[in-house]
C-alpha positions in Angstrom: -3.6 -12.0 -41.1 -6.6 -14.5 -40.4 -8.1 -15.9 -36.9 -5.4 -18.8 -36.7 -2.9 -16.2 -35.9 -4.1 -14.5 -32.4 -2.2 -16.0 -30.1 -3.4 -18.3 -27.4 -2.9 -15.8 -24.8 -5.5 -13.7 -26.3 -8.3 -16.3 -26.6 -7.8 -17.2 -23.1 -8.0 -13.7 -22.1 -11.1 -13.4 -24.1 -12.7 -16.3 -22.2 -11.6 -15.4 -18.6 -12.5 -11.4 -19.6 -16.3 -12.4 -19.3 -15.9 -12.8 -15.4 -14.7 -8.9 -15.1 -18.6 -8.8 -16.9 -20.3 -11.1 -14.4 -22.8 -9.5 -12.1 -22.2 -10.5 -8.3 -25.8 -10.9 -6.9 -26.9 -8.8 -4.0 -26.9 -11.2 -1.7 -23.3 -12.3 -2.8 -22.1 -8.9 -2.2 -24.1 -8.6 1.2 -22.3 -11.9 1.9 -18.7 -10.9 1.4 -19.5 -7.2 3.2 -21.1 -8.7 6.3 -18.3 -11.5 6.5 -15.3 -8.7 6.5 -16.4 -6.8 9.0 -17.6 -9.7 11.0 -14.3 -11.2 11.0 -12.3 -7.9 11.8 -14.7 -7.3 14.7 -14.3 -11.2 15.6 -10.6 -10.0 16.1 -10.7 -6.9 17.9 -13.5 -8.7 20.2 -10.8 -11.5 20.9 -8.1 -8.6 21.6 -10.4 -7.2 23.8 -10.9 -10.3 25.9 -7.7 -11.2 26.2 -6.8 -7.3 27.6 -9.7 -7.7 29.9 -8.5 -10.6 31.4 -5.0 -9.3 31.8 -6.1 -6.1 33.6 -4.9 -5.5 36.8 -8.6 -4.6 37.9 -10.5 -6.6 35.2 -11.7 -3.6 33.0 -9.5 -1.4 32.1 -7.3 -1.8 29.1 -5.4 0.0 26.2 -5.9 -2.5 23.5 -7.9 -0.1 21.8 -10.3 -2.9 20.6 -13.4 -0.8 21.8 -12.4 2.2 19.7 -12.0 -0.2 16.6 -15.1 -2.1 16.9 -16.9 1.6 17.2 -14.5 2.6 14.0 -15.6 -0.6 11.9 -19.4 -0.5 12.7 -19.1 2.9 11.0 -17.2 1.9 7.9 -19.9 -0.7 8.1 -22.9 1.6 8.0 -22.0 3.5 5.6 -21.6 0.4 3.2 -25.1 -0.5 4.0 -26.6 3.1 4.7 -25.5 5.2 1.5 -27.7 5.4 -1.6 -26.6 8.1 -3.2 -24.2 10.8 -3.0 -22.1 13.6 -4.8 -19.3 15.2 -4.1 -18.2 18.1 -5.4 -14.6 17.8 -6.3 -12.6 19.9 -8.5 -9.5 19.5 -10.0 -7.5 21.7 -8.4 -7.3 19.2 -5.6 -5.0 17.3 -6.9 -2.6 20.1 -6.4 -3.2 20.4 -2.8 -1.8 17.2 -1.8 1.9 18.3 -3.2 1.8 21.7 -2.2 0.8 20.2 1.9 3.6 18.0 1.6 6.8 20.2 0.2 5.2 22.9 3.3 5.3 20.4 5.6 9.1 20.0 4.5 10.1 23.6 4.5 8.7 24.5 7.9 10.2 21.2 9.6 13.2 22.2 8.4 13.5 25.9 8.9 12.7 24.7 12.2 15.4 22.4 12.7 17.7 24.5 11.1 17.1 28.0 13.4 17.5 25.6 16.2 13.5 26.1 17.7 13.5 22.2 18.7 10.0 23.0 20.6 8.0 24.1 18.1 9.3 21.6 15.8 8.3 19.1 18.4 5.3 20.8 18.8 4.7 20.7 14.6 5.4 16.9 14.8 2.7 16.5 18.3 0.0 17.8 16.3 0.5 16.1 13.3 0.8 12.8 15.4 4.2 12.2 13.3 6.5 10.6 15.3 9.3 12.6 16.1 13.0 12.7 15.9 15.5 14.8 16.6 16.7 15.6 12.8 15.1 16.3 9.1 15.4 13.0 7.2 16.3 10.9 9.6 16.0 7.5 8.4 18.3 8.9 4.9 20.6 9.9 7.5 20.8 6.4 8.5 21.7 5.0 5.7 23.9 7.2 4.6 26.4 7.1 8.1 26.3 3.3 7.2 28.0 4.8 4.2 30.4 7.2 5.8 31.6 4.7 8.2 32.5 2.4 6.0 29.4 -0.2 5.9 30.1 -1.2 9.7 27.5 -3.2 12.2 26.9 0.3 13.8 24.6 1.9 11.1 23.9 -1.4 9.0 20.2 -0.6 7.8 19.5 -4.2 7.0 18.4 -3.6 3.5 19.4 -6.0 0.6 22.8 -6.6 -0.1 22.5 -4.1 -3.5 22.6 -0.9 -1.5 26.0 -1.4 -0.7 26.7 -1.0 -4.4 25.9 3.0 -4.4 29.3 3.2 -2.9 31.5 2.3 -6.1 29.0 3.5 -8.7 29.5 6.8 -7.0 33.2 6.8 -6.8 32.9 6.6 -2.7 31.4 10.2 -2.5 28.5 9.4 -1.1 28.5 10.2 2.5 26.0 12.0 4.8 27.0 15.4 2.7 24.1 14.0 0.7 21.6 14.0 3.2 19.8 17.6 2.3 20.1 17.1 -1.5 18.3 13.5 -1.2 15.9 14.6 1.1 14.8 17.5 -0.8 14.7 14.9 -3.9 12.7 12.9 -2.1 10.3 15.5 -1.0 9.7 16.8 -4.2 9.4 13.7 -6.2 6.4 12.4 -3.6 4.4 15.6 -4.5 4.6 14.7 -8.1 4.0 11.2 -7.3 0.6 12.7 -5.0 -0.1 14.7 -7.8 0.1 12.2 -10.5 -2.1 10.1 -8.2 -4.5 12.7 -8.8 -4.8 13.2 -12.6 -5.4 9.5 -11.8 -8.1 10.2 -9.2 -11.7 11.2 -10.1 -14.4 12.8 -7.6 -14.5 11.8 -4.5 -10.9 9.9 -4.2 -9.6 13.2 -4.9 -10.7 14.4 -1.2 -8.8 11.4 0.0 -5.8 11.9 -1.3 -5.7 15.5 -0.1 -6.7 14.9 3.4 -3.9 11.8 3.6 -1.3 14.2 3.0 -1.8 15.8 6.5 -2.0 12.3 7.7 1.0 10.5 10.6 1.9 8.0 7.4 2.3 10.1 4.6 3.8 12.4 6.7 6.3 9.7 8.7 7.2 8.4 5.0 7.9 12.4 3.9 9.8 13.7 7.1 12.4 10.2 7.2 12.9 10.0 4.0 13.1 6.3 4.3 13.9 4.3 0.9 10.0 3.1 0.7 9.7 6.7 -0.6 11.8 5.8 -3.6 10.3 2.6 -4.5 6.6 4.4 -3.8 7.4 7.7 -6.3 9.0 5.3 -8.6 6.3 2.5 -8.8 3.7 5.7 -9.6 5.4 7.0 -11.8 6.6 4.4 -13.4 3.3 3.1 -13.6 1.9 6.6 -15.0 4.0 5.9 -18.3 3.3 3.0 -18.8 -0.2 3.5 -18.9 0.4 6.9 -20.8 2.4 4.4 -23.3 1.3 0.8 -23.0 4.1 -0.9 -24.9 6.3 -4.7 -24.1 9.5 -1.8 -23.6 7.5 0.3 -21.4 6.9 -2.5 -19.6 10.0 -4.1 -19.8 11.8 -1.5 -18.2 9.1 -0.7 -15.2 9.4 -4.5 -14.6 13.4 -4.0 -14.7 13.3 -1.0 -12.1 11.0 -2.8 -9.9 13.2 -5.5 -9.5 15.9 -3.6 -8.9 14.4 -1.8 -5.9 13.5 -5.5 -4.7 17.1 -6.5 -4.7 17.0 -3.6 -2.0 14.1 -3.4 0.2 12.3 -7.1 -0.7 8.9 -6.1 -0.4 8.9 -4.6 -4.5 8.6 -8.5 -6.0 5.7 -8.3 -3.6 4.4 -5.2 -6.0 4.8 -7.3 -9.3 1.6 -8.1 -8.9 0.7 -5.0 -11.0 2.3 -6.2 -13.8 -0.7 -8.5 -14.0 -2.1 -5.7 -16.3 1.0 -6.1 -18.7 -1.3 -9.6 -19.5 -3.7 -7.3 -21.4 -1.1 -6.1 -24.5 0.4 -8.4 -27.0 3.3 -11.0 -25.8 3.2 -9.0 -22.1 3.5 -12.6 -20.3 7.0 -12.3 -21.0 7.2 -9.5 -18.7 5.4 -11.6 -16.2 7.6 -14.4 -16.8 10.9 -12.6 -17.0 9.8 -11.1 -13.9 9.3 -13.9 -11.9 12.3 -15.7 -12.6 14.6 -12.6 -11.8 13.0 -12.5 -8.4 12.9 -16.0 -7.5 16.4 -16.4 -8.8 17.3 -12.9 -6.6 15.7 -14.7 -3.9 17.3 -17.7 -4.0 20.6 -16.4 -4.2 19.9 -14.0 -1.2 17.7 -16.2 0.8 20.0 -15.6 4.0 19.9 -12.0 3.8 16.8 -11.7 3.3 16.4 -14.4 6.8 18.7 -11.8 9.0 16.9 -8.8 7.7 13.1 -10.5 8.8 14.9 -11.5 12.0 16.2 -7.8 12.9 12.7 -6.4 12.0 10.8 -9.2 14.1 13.7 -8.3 17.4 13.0 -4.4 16.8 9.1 -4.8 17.1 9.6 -6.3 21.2 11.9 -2.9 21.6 10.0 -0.6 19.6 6.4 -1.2 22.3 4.0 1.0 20.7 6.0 2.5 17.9 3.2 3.9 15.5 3.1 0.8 13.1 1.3 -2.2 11.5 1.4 -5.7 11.7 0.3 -9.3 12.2 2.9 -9.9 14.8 1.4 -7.2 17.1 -2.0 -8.5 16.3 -1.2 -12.0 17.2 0.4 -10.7 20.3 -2.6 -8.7 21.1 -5.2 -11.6 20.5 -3.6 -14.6 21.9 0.3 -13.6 23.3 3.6 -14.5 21.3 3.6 -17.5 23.4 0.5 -18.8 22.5 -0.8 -18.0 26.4 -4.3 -17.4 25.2 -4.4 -19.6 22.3 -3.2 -21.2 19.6 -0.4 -18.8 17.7 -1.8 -19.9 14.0 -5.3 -18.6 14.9 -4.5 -15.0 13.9 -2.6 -15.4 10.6 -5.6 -17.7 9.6 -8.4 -14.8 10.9 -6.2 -12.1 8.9 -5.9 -14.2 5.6 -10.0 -15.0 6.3 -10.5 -11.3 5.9 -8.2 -10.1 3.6 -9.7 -12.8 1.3 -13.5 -11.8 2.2 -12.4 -8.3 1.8 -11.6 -8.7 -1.7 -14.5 -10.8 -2.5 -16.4 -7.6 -1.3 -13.7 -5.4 -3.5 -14.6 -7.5 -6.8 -18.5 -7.1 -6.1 -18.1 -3.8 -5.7 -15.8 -2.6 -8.3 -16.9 -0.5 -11.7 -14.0 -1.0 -14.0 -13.1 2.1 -16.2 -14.1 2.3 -20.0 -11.1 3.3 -21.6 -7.9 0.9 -21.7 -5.6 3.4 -20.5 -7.2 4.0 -17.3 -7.8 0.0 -16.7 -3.9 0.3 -17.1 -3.3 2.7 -14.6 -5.8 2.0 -12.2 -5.5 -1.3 -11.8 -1.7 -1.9 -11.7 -1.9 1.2 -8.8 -4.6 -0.9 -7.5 -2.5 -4.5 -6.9 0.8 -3.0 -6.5 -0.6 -0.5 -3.6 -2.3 -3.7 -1.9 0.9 -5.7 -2.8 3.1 -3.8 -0.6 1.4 -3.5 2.2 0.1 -7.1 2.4 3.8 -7.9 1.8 4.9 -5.8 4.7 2.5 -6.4 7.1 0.9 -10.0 6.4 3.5 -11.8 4.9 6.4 -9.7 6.7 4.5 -9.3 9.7 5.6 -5.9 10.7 5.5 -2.6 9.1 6.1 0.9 10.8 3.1 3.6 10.2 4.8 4.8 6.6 4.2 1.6 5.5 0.2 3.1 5.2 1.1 5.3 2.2 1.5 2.5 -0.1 -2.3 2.4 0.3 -2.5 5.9 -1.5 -1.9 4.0 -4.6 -5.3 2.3 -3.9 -7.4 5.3 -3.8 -7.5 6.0 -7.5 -10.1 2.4 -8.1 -12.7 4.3 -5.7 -13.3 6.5 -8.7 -15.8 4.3 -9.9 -18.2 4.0 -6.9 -20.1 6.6 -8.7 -21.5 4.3 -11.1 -22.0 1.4 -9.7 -25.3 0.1 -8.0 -26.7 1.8 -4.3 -25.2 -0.9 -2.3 -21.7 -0.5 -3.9 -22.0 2.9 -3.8 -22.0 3.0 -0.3 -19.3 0.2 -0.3 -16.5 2.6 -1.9 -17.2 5.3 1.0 -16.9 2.8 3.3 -13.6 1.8 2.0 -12.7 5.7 1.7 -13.4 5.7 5.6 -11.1 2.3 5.8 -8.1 4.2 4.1 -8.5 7.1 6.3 -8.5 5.4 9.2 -5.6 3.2 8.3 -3.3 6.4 7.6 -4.1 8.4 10.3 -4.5 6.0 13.2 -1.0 6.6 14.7 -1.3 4.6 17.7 -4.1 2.0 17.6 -2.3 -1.1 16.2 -5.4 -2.8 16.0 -7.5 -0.5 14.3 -4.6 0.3 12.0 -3.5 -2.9 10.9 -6.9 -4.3 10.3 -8.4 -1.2 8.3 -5.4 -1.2 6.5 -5.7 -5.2 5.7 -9.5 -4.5 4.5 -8.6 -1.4 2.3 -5.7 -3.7 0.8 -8.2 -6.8 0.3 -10.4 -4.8 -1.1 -8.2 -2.9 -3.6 -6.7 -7.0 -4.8 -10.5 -7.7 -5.6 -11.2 -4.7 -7.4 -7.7 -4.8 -9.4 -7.9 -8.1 -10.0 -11.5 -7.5 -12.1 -9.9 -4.7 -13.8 -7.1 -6.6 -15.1 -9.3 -9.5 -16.6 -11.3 -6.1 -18.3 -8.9 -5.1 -19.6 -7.5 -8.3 -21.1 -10.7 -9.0 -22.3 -10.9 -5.4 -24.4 -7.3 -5.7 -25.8 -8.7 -9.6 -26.8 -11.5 -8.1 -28.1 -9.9 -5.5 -30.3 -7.5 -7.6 -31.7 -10.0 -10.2 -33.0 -12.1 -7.2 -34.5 -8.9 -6.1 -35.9 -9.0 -9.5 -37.6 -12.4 -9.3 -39.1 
C-alpha cells in the first residue's frame, strides 16, 4: 500500500484536524463568554420589561427575569473568577446516580400501590416533579391508545411507526404492559446514568449524581415517556460504539436511531453524533446513508409530522406554566404571540445569536481527550445531547421539563476543564452551574430555557472540536501506517 491510496476523506480530515489544534486567543474566548451571557441577560432584561409594563401596579411580576439575570451573573463569575480548583471525586459516584433513580421508583410506587396518595404527593412536592395521579403515566398513555384500538381519545401524536407495535406483537400489547415497561424503563436509565459515568471524569461526575434528584431526570423516570427509550438507547448505543469503533457498529447505531426518529422526530435531530463516525475509514457512508433515510422519512411523513408540531404548539396555551422549555414561551414572554411588544422574529434571532456565541465559547474552551476512544464517546454524547434539545426546544419550540435530561449526555465533555488554561477552567464550572440550573429549574421558563440553550451551545462547540480531533488522529495514523 503507498500514499496514492488514503482516501480523500482522510486528507481532508487531516487538513481540517489542525483547527481542533488552533489556540483561541484570550481575548477571543473573553469575546464569545461576555457575548453569551450578554445576550441571554439582553433577553431576560426584555422579559422583564415587557412584565413590568403589563403589571397591574407597574412592578410586580412573575416573569422570573430578575431571578435569571441574578442566576446568569453567577454562572458568569465563576467563568471569569475561577483559577483553579479540585475536586475530589471518586468513582463510586457513578453508582449513585442509578441507585437514586431505581429508589426513586420503588418508593413512588409502593406509594401508589398501598393507596397513601398524600405522601406520594408529598414525595413528588419536594422533589418539584410534577405530579400525577399514577406510576408511569405518560406509558400509560400510550399504551390505552393501544387498548382502545388507536382511537382520537388517547392518540399520543407520535410518528405514524408506533402504531406498528400492535401487529409485531400479535395485538397483545395493551395497558397489562404498563408495570413491566415501566420497570424496563427504570432500570435501563440507571445503566444508561451509570454508563454516563464510566464516561465522566472528576468533577462531571458530581453532576450527574446531583441531576438524578433533579424535577427533569426525575419527570423523564416517573412518566416513562418514550424520550426515555431513545435517551438509554442513544447512550448506550453510543457506549459500543465507542467501545468498538467499526462501519457495522456504526451502521447499526445509525439504523436504531432512525428508527426511533420515525417515532418521536426529534432522533434525526441527534444524527449529529454520527459526525464522529467521519473519523474511521469509509464512515461518511454512515453519514450519508443516514441522511437520506431521514430526509426520505421526512418527506414521506411531512403531514404527520405538521399535525404532531401543531398539537404540541395548541397544548403549550393549555398547559400555562407546565414545568417546560421553549422558544414559544420565550417569545411570548419577551414580545407576546401577537407581536404586541414587538416584532415576533426578534426572539428566534436572539436565541440562535446565543446559542451560536455559546458554542463559540464551547470550542475556546474545550480540551479534547487523548485517546481515540474517548473522542468517540465524548463527542458523539456531546452533539447528540445538544442535538435533542436544540431540536425540541429551538427548532420545535416547545419541550416539557424531561426534555432537560438529554443534557446529561453533555456533561461527560466537562471532563476536560481540568486541563485547560485558568480562564477555561472556570468556563467548564460555569457551564456545570448552567446544566444544573437547566435541570432543576422546574418553574422558571426563562431561566430554564435559556440555561439550557447555553449548556447545549456550548456542548455543539466543544463536540464539534472533538470530532475534527479525532478525524485528524485517525488521518494521522493511517498515513503513519503508510510510511
Amino acid at each position: 500500500m503507498n500514499r496514492e491510496s488514503v482516501a480523500w476523506t482522510d486528507r481532508f480530515q487531516s487538513r481540517l484536524g489542525r483547527l481542533s489544534t488552533t489556540e483561541v486567543s484570550s481575548q477571543a474566548h473573553f469575546v464569545f463568554l461576555v457575548g453569551a451571557f450578554a445576550t441571554a441577560g439582553f433577553i431576560a432584561v426584555l422579559s422583564w420589561i415587557r412584565a413590568v409594563r403589563l403589571s397591574p401596579d407597574g412592578l410586580t411580576t412573575d416573569s422570573g427575569a430578575r431571578t435569571t439575570l441574578i442566576a446568569l451573573a453567577v454562572a458568569f463569575l465563576l467563568a471569569i473568577a475561577v483559577r483553579s480548583i479540585h475536586v475530589w471525586a471518586p468513582r463510586t459516584l457513578r453508582l449513585l446516580a442509578p441507585v437514586v433513580t431505581i429508589t426513586f421508583v420503588a418508593v413512588a410506587g409502593f406509594l401508589f400501590g398501598t393507596g397513601r396518595l398524600d405522601a406520594a404527593y408529598s414525595l413528588y412536592g419536594g422533589l418539584q416533579v410534577l405530579r400525577s395521579d399514577k406510576l408511569f403515566s405518560d406509558s400509560h398513555w400510550v399504551l390505552s391508545w393501544f387498548d382502545c384500538g388507536l382511537c382520537a381519545r388517547w392518540d399520543p401524536h407520535y410518528g405514524p411507526t408506533l402504531q406498528w407495535l400492535d401487529p409485531l406483537t400479535g395485538g397483545m400489547i395493551g395497558l397489562d404492559w404498563l408495570m413491566p415497561i415501566g420497570l424496563a424503563f427504570a432500570l435501563l436509565g440507571a445503566l444508561a446514568l451509570w454508563l454516563l459515568g464510566i464516561a465522566a471524569r472528576g468533577f462531571p461526575l458530581w453532576l450527574i449524581a446531583v441531576s438524578a434528584v433533579s424535577p427533569a431526570w426525575l419527570l423523564l423516570v416517573d412518566r416513562a415517556n418514550a424520550d426515555l427509550v431513545i435517551f438509554v438507547a442513544s447512550v448506550i448505543g453510543l457506549f459500543i460504539v465507542a467501545k468498538y469503533p467499526s462501519l457495522t457498529s456504526w451502521s447499526l447505531y445509525a439504523a436504531g436511531l432512525w428508527v426511533l426518529g420515525t417515532i418521536k422526530y426529534f432522533p434525526f435531530a441527534m444524527g449529529a453524533g454520527l459526525l464522529l463516525a467521519l473519523a474511521i475509514p469509509k464512515g461518511w457512508r454512515v453519514v450519508a446513508g443516514f441522511l437520506l433515510a431521514s430526509g426520505v422519512f421526512m418527506f414521506l411523513a411531512w403531514d404527520s409530522y405538521t399535525r404532531s408540531s401543531e398539537w404540541n404548539s395548541t397544548a403549550i396555551l393549555v398547559l400555562g406554566d407546565f414545568p417546560a422549555y421553549g422558544r414559544i414561551q420565550v417569545t411570548e414572554m419577551v414580545t407576546g404571540l401577537d407581536g404586541s411588544s414587538g416584532p415576533v422574529w426578534l426572539v428566534p434571532v436572539l436565541l440562535i445569536a446565543l446559542t451560536a456565541l455559546t458554542a463559540a465559547w464551547g470550542w475556546s474552551s474545550t480540551t479534547t481527550p487523548k485517546e481515540f476512544k474517548a473522542q468517540i464517546m465524548v463527542g458523539s454524547l456531546a452533539l447528540s445531547g445538544a442535538a435533542a434539545f436544540l431540536g425540541k426546544v429551538l427548532w420545535g419550540g416547545f419541550g416539557f421539563l424531561y426534555s432537560g435530561a438529554f443534557l446529561l449526555m453533555v456533561v461527560p465533555m466537562f471532563s476536560g476543564w481540568r486541563g485547560g488554561q485558568s480562564l477555561k477552567n472556570g468556563s467548564h464550572v460555569a457551564a456545570g452551574a448552567l446544566f444544573i440550573l437547566a435541570v432543576f429549574t422546574a418553574y422558571n421558563t426563562m431561566l430554564a430555557t435559556l440555561s439550557g440553550l447555553m449548556v447545549a451551545g456550548f456542548a455543539v462547540g466543544g463536540g464539534l472540536r472533538i470530532a475534527i480531533a479525532a478525524g485528524n488522529d485517525r488521518a494521522l495514523l493511517a498515513e503513519r501506517a503508510l510510511t
